[in-house]
C-alpha positions in Angstrom: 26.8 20.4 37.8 27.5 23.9 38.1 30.6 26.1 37.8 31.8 27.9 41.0 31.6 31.5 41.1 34.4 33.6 41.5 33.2 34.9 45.3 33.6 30.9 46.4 37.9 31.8 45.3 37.7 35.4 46.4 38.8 34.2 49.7 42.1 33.5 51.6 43.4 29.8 49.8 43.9 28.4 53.2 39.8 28.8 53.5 39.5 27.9 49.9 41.8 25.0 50.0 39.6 22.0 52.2 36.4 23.3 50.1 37.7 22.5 47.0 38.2 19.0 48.1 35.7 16.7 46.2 35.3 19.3 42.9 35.6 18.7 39.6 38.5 19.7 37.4 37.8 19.9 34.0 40.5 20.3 30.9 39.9 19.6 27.3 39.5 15.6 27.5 40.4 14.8 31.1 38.0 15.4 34.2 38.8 14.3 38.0 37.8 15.4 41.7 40.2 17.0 43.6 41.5 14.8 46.4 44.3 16.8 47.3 45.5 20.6 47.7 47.6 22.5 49.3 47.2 26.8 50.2 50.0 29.1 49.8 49.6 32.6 51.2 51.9 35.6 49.7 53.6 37.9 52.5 52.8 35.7 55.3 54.2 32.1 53.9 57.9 31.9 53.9 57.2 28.7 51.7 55.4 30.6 48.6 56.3 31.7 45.5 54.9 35.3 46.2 56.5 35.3 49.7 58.5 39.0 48.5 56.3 40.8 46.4 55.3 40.2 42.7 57.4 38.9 40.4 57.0 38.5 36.6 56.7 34.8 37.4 54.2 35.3 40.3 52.0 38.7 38.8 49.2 36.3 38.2 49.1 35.5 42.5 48.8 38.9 43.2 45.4 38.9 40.4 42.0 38.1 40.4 40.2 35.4 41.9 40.2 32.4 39.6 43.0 32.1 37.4 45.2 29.3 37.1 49.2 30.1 38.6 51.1 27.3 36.1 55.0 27.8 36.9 57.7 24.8 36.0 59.5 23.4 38.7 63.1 21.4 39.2 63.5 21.9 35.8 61.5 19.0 34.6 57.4 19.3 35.6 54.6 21.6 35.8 52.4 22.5 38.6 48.9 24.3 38.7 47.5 26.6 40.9 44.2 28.3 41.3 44.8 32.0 42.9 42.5 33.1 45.3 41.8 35.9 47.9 41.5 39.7 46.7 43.4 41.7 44.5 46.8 42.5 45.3 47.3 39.9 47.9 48.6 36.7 46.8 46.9 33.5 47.7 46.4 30.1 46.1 45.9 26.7 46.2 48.2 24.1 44.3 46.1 21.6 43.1 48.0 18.3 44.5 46.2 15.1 43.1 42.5 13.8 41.5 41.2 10.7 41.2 40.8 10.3 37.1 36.8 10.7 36.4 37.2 10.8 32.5 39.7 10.7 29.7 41.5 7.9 31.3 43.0 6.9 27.9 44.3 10.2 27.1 45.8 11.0 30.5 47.5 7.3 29.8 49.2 8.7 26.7 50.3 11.8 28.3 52.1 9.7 31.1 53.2 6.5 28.9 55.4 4.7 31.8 52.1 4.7 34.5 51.3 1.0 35.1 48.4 1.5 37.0 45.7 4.0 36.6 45.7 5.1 40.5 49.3 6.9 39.6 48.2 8.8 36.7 47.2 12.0 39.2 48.9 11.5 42.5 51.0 14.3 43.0 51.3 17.9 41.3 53.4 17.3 38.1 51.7 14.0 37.5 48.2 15.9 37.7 49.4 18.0 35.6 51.2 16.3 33.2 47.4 14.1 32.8 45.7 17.1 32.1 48.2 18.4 30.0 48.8 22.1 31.9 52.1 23.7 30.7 52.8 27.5 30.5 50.7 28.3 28.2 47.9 27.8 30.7 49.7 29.9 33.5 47.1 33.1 34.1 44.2 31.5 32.2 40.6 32.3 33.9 39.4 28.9 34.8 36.0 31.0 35.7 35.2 31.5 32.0 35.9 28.4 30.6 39.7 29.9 29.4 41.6 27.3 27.2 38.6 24.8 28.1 39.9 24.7 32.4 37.3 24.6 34.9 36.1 24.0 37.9 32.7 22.6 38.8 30.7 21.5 41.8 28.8 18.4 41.0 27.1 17.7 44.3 29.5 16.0 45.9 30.4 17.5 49.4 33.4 18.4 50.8 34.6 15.6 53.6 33.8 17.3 57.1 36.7 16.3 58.1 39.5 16.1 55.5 42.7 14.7 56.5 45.4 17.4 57.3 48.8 17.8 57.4 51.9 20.1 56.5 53.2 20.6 53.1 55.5 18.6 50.8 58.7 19.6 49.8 59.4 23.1 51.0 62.5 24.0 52.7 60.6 27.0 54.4 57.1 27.2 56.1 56.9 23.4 56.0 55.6 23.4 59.4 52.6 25.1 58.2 49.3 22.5 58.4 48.2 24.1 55.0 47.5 20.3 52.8 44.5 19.0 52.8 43.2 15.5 51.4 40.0 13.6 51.1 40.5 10.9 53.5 40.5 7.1 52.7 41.6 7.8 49.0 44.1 5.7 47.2 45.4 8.1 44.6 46.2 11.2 46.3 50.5 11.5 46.8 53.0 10.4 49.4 53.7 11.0 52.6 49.6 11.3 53.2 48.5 13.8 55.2 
């Protein structure tokens, strides 16, 4: 297993974003491939976060390669990002669902009501909510191990063909064919791609 370098984020997320299919995320506890993402892309996505310039909530788009964008959303979950591209542009990729690797019984006491164990990661605030990610993890460098995050390549390849689709639950750019998802996979979130 080996940690990706910074140069494999220091791209655009929408090039990023299918290659990330099949990693590893790591959090204290919890581990699980990525088997679903989605690429976000500054100035030129009407349906990002960063779509008019930095903001104190989106500064950490606009950073380096490799940290972790973690912003709250309908006033009731957290979603995780990784930020990619170069310096001043914002990119990233919201991490959408993993299939649980490890730490199945902790993710099962951070989501209590989950009845079956192919729910506890499929969809953004569920993922997150299983790994525990709150705010206190929003601008962490996942490159250098930062609060215990990471991102590892284990061997596993990306699918050559991942499926692919537009994005959930955006009112603008939701035409955009910028989700991804490793095809044939039970636990990634609904409508599939």
């Amino acid at each position: 297993m080996r940690r990706l370098p910074r140069s494999f984020f220091a791209r655009p997320g929408t090039e990023v974003a299918p290659e990330l299919l099949n990693k590893v995320l790591v959090a204290p506890g919890v581990r699980g491939r990525i088997v679903e993402v989605e690429a976000y892309m500054g100035a030129d996505d009407p349906g990002s976060h960063a779509h008019r310039g930095p903001t104190p909530r989106t500064e950490v788009m606009f950073g380096r390669a490799g940290h972790l964008y973690v912003y709250f959303t309908y006033g009731m979950h957290w979603c995780v990002n990784i930020v990619c591209g170069e310096v001043g542009v914002a990119s990233a990729v919201l991490l959408r669902a993993v299939t649980p690797l490890g730490g199945l019984d902790v993710m099962r006491v951070r989501r209590p009501k989950v009845r079956r164990d192919v729910d506890l990661c499929s969809g953004p605030a569920k993922l997150a909510a299983a790994f525990g990610f709150d705010g206190a993890h929003d601008g962490i460098d996942a490159l250098r191990n930062g609060a215990g995050v990471r991102i590892i390549d284990d061997g596993t390849p990306s699918p050559a063909r991942p499926a692919n689709g537009v994005r959930v639950g955006l009112t603008h750019g939701a035409d955009l064919p910028w989700r991804w998802a490793v095809p044939g996979v039970a636990d990634i979130s609904r409508p599939r791609p």
